[in-house]
N, CA, C and O atoms as a GROMACS GRO file, in nm:
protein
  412
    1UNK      N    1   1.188   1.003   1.348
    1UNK     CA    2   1.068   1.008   1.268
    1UNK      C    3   1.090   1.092   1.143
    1UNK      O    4   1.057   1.042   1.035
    2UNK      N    5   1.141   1.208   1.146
    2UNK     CA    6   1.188   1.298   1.042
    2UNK      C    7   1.318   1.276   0.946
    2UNK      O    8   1.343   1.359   0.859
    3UNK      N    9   1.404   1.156   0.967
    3UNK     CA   10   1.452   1.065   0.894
    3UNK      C   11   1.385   0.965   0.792
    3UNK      O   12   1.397   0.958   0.669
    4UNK      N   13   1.295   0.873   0.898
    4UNK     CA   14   1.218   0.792   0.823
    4UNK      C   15   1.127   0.870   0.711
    4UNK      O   16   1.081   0.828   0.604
    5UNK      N   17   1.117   1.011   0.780
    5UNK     CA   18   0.962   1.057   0.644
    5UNK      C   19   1.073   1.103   0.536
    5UNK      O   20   1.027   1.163   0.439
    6UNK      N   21   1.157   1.090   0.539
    6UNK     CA   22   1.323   1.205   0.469
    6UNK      C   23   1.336   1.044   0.339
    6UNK      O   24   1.328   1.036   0.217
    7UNK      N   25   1.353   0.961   0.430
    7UNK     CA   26   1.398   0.811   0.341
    7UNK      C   27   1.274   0.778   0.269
    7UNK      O   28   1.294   0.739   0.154
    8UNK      N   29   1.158   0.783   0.304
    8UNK     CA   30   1.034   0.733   0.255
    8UNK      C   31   0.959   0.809   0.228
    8UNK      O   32   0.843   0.782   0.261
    9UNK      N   33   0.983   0.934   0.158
    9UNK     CA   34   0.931   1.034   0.114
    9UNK      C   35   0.754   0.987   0.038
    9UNK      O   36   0.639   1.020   0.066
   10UNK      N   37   0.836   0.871  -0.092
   10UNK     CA   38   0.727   0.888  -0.173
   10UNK      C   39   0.600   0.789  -0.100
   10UNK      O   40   0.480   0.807  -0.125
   11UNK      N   41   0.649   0.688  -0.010
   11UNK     CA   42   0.533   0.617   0.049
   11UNK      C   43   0.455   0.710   0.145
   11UNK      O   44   0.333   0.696   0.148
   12UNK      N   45   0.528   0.830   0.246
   12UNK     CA   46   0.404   0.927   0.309
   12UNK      C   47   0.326   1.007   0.203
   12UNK      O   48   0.211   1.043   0.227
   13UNK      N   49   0.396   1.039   0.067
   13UNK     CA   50   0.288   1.090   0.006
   13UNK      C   51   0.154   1.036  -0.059
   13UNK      O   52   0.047   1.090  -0.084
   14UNK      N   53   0.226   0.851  -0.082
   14UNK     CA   54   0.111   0.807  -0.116
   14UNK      C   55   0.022   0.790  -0.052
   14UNK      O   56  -0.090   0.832  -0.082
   15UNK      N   57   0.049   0.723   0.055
   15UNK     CA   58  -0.052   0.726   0.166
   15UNK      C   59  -0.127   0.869   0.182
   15UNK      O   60  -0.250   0.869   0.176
   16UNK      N   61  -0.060   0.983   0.199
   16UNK     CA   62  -0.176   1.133   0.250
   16UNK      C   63  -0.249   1.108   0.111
   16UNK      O   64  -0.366   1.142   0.129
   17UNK      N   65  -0.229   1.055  -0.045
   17UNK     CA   66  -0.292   1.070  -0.142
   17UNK      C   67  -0.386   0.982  -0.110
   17UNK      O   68  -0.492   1.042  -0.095
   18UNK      N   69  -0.396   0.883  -0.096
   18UNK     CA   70  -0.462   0.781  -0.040
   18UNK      C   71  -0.612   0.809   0.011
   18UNK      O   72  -0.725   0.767  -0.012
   19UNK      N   73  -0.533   0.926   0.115
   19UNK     CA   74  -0.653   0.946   0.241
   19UNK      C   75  -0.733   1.091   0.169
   19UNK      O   76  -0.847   1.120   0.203
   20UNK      N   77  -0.664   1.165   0.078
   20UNK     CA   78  -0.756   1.246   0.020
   20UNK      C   79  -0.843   1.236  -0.056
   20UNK      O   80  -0.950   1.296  -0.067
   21UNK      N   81  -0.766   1.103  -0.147
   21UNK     CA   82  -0.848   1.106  -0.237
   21UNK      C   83  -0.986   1.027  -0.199
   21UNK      O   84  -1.087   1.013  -0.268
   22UNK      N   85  -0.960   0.985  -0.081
   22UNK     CA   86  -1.085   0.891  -0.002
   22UNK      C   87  -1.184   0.980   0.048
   22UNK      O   88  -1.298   0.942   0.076
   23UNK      N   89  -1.144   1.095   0.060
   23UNK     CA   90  -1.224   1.226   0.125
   23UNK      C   91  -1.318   1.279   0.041
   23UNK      O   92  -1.432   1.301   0.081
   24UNK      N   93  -1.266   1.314  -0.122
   24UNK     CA   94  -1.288   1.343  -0.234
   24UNK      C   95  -1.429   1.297  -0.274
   24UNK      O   96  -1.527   1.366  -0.305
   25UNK      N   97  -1.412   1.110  -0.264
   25UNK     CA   98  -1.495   1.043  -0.320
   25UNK      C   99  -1.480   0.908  -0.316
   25UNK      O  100  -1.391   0.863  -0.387
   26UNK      N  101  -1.580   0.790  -0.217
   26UNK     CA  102  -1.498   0.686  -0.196
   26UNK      C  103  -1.453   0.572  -0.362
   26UNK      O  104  -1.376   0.476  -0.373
   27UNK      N  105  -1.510   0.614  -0.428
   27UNK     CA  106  -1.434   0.552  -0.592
   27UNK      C  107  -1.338   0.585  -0.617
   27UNK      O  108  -1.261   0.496  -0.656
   28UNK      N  109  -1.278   0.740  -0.610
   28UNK     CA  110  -1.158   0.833  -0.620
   28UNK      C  111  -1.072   0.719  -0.515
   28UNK      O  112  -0.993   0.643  -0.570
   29UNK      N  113  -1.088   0.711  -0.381
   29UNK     CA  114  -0.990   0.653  -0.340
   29UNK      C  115  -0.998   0.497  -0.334
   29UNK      O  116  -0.895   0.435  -0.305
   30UNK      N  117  -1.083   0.447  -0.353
   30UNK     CA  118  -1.005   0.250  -0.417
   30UNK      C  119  -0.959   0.299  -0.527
   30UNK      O  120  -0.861   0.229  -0.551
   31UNK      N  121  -0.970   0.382  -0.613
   31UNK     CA  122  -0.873   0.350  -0.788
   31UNK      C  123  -0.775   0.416  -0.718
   31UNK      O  124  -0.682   0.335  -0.717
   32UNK      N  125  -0.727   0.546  -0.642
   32UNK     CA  126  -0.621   0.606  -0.619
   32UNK      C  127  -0.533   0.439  -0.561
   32UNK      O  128  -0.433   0.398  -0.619
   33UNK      N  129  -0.589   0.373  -0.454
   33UNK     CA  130  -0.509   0.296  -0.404
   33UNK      C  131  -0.476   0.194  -0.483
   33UNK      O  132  -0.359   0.156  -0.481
   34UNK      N  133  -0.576   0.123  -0.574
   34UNK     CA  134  -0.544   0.017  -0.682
   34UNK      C  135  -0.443   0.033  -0.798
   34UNK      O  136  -0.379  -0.059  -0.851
   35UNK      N  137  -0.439   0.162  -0.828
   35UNK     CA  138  -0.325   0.250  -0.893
   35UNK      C  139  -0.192   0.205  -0.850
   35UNK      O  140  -0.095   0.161  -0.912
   36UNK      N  141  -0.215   0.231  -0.723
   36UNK     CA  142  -0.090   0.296  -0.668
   36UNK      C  143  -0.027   0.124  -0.614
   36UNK      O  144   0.091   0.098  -0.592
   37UNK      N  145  -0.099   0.062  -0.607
   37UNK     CA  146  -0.058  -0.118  -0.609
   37UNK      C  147   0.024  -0.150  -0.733
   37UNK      O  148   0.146  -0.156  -0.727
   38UNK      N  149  -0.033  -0.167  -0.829
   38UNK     CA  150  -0.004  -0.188  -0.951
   38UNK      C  151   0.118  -0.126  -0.919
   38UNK      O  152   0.213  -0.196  -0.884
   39UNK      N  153   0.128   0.007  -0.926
   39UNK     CA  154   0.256   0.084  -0.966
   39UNK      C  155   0.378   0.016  -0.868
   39UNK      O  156   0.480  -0.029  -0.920
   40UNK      N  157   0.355   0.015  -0.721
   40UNK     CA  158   0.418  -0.092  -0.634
   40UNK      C  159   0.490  -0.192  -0.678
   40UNK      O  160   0.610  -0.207  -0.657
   41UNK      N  161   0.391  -0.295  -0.767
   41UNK     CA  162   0.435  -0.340  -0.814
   41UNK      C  163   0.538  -0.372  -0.926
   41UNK      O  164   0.628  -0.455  -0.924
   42UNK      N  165   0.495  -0.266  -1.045
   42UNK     CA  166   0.609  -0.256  -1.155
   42UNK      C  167   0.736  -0.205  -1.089
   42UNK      O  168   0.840  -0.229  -1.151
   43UNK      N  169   0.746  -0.144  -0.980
   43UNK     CA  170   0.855  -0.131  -0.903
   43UNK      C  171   0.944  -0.179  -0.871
   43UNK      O  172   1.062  -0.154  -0.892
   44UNK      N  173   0.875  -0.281  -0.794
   44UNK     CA  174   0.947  -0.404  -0.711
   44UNK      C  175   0.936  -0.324  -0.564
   44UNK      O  176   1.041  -0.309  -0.503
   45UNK      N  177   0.852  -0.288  -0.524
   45UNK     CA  178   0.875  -0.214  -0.430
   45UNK      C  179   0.725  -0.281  -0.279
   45UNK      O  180   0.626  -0.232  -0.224
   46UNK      N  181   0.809  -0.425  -0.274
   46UNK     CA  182   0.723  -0.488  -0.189
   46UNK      C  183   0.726  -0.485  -0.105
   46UNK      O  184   0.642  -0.547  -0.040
   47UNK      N  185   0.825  -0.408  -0.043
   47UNK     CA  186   0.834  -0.360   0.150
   47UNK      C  187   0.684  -0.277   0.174
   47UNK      O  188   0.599  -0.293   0.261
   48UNK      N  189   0.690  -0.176   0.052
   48UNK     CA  190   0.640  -0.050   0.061
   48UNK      C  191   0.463  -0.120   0.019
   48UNK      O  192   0.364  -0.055   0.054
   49UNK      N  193   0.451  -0.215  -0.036
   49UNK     CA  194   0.343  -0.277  -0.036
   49UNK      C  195   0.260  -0.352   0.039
   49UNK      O  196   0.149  -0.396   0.006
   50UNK      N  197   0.331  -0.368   0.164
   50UNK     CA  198   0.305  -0.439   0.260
   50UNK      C  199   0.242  -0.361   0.376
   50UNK      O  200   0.145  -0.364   0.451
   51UNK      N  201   0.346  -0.295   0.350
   51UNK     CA  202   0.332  -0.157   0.456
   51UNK      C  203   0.175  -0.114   0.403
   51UNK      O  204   0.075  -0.129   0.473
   52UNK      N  205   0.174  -0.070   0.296
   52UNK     CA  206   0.046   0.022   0.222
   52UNK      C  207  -0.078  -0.102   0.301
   52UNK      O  208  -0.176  -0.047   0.351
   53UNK      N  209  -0.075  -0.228   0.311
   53UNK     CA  210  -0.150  -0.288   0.340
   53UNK      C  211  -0.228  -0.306   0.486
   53UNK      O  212  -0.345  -0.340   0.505
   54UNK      N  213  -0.101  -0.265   0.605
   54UNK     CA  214  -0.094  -0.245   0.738
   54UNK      C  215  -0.154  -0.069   0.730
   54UNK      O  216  -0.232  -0.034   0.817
   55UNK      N  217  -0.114   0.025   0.629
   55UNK     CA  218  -0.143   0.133   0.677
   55UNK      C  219  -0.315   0.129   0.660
   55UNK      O  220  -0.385   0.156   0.758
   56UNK      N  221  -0.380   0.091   0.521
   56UNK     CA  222  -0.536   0.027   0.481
   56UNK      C  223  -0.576  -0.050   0.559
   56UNK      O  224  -0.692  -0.018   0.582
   57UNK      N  225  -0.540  -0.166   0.636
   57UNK     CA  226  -0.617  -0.205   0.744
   57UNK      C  227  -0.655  -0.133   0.873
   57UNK      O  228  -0.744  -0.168   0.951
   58UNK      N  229  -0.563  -0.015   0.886
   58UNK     CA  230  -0.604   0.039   1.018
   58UNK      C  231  -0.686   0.169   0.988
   58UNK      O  232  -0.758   0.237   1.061
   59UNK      N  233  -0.654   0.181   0.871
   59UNK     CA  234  -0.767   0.310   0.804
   59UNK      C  235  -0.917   0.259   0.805
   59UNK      O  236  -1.012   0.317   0.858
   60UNK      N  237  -0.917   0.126   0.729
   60UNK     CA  238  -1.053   0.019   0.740
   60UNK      C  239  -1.140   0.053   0.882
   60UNK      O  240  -1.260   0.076   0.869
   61UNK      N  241  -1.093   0.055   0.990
   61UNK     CA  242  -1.090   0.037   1.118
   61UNK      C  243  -1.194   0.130   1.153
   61UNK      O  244  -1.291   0.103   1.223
   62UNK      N  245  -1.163   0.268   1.088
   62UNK     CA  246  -1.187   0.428   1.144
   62UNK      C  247  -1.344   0.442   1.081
   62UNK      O  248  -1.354   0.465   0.960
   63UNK      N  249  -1.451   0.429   1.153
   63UNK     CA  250  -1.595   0.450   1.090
   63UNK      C  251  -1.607   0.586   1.100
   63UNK      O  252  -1.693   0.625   1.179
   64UNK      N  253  -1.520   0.698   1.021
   64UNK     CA  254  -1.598   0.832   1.002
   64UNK      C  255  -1.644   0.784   0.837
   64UNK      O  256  -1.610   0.686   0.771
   65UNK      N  257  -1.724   0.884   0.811
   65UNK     CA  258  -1.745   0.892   0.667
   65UNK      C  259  -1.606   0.869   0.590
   65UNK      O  260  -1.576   0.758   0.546
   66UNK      N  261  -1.511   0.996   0.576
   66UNK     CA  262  -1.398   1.003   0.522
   66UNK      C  263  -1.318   0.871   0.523
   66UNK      O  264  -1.263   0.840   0.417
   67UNK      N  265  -1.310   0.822   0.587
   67UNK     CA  266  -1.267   0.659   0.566
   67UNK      C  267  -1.340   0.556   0.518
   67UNK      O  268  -1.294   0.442   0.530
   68UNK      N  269  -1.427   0.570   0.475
   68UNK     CA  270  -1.506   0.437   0.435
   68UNK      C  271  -1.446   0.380   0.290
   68UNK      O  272  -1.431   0.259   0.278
   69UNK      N  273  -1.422   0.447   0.209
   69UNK     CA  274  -1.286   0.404   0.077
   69UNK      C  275  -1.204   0.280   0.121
   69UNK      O  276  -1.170   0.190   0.044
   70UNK      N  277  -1.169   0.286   0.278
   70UNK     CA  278  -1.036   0.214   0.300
   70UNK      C  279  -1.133   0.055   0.339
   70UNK      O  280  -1.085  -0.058   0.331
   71UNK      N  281  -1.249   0.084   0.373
   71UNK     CA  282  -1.316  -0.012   0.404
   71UNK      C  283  -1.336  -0.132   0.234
   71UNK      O  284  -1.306  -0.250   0.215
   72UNK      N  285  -1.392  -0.039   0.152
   72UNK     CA  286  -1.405  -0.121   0.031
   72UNK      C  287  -1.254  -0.131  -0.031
   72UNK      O  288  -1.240  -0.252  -0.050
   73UNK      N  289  -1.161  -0.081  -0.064
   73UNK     CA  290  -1.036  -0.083  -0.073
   73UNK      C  291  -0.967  -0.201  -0.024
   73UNK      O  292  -0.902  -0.280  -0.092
   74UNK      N  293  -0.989  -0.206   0.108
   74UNK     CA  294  -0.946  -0.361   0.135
   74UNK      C  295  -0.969  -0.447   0.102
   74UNK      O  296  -0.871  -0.522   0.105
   75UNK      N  297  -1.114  -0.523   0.040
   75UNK     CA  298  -1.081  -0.590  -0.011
   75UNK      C  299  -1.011  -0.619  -0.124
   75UNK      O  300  -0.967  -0.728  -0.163
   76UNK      N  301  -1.003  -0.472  -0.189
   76UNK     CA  302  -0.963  -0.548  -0.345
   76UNK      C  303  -0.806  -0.529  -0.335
   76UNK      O  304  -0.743  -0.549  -0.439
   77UNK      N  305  -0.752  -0.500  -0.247
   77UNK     CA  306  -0.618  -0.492  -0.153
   77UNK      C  307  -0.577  -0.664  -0.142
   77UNK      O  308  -0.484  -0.722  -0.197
   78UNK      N  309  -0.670  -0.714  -0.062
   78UNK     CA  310  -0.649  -0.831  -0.047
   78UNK      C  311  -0.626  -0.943  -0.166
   78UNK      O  312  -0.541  -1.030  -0.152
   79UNK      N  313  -0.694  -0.936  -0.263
   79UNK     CA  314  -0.695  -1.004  -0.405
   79UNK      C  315  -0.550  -0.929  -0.478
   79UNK      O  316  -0.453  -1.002  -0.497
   80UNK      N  317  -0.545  -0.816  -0.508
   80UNK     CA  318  -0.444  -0.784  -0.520
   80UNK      C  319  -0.309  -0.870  -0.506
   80UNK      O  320  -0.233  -0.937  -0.576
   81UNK      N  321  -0.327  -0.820  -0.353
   81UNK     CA  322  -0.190  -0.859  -0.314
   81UNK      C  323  -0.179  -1.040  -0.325
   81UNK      O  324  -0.074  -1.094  -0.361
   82UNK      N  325  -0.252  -1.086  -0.304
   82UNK     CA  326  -0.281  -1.260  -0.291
   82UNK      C  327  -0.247  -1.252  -0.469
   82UNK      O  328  -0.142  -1.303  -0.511
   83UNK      N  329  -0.318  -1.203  -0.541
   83UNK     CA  330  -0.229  -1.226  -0.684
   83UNK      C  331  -0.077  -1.193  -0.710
   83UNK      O  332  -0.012  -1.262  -0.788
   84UNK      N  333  -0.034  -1.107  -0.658
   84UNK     CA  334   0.104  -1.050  -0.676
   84UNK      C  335   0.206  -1.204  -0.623
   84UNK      O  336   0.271  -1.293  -0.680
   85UNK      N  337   0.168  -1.165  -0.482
   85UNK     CA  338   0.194  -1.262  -0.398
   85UNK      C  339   0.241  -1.419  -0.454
   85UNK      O  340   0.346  -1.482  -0.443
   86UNK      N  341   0.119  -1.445  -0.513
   86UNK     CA  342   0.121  -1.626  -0.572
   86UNK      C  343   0.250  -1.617  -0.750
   86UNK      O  344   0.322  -1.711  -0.783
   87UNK      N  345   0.242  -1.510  -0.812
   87UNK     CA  346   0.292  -1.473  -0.921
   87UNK      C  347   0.437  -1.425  -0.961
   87UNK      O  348   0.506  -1.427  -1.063
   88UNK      N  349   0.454  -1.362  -0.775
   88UNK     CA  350   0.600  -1.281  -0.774
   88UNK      C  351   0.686  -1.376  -0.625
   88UNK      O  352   0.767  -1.330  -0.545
   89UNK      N  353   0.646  -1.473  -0.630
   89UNK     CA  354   0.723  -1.544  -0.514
   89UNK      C  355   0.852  -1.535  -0.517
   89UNK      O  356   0.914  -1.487  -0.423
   90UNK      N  357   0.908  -1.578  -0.624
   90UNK     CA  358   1.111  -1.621  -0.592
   90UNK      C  359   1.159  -1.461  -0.570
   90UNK      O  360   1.240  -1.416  -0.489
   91UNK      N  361   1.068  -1.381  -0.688
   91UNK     CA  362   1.171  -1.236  -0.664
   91UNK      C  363   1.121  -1.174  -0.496
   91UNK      O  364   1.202  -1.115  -0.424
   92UNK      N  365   0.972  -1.200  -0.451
   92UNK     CA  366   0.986  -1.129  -0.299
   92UNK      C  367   1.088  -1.192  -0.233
   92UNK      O  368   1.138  -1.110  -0.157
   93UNK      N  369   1.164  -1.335  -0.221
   93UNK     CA  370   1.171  -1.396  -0.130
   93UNK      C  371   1.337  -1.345  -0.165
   93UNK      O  372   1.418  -1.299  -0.084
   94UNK      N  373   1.356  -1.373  -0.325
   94UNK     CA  374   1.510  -1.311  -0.318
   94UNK      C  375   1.524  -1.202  -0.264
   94UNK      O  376   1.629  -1.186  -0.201
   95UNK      N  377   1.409  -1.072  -0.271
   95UNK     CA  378   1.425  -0.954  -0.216
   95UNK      C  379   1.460  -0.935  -0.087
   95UNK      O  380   1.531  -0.840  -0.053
   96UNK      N  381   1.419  -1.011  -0.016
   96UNK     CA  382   1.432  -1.024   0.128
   96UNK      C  383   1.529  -1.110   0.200
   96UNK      O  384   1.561  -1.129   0.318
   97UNK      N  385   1.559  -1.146   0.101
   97UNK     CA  386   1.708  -1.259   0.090
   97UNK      C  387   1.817  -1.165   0.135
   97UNK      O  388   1.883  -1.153   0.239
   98UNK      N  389   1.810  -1.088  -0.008
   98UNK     CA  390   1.932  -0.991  -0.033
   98UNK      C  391   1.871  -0.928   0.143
   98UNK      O  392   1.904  -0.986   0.247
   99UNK      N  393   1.798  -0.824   0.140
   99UNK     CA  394   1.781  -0.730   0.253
   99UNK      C  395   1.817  -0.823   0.357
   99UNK      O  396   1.880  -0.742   0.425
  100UNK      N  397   1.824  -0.926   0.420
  100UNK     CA  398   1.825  -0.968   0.541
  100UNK      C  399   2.004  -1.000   0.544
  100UNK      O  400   2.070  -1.004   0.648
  101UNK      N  401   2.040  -1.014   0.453
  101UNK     CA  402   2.195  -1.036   0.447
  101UNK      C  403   2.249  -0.939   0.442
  101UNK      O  404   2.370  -0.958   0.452
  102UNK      N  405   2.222  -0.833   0.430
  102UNK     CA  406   2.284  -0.695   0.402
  102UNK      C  407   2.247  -0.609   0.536
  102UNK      O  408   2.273  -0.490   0.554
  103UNK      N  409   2.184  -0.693   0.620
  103UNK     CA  410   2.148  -0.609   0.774
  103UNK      C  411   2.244  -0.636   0.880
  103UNK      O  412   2.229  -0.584   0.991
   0.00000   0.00000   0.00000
């Protein structure tokens, strides 16, 4: 576990940013997360986008106050990614090309 947080440093921080800034104020956290998509994206960093998507659906899940961000967040998660998705096809698929040959 302390490997994986060692390799994936900047995705646990986005995520704890995620969840603060959802604490903050639930507007603070859909723009923190819509931000942080976008940026995903200029990346190329679609493992880590996917993931962000599995970690927001199970946040969605949690009816305290402090989570309710992840509730409206998802959807625009979903459009998001369904745009990326339809726009960035050959490079995810090469991405995963390369990664699956290199395993």
């Amino acid at each position: 576990m302390l490997t994986f947080l060692k390799n994936n440093s900047q995705f646990a921080i986005m995520c704890l940013a995620w969840v603060f800034c959802g604490i903050i104020n639930q507007y603070v956290g859909v723009a923190a997360v819509v931000l942080s998509v976008v940026m995903l994206k200029q990346k190329g960093m679609y493992k880590e986008l996917i993931l962000g998507l599995l970690f927001l659906l199970v946040m969605s899940d949690n009816r305290q106050d402090e989570a309710l961000y992840a509730a409206t967040a998802k959807n625009f998660l979903y459009c998001i990614d369904f745009c990326i998705f339809i726009f960035s096809i050959e490079r995810i698929l090469e991405d995963l090309t390369i990664t699956l040959n290199h395993s």
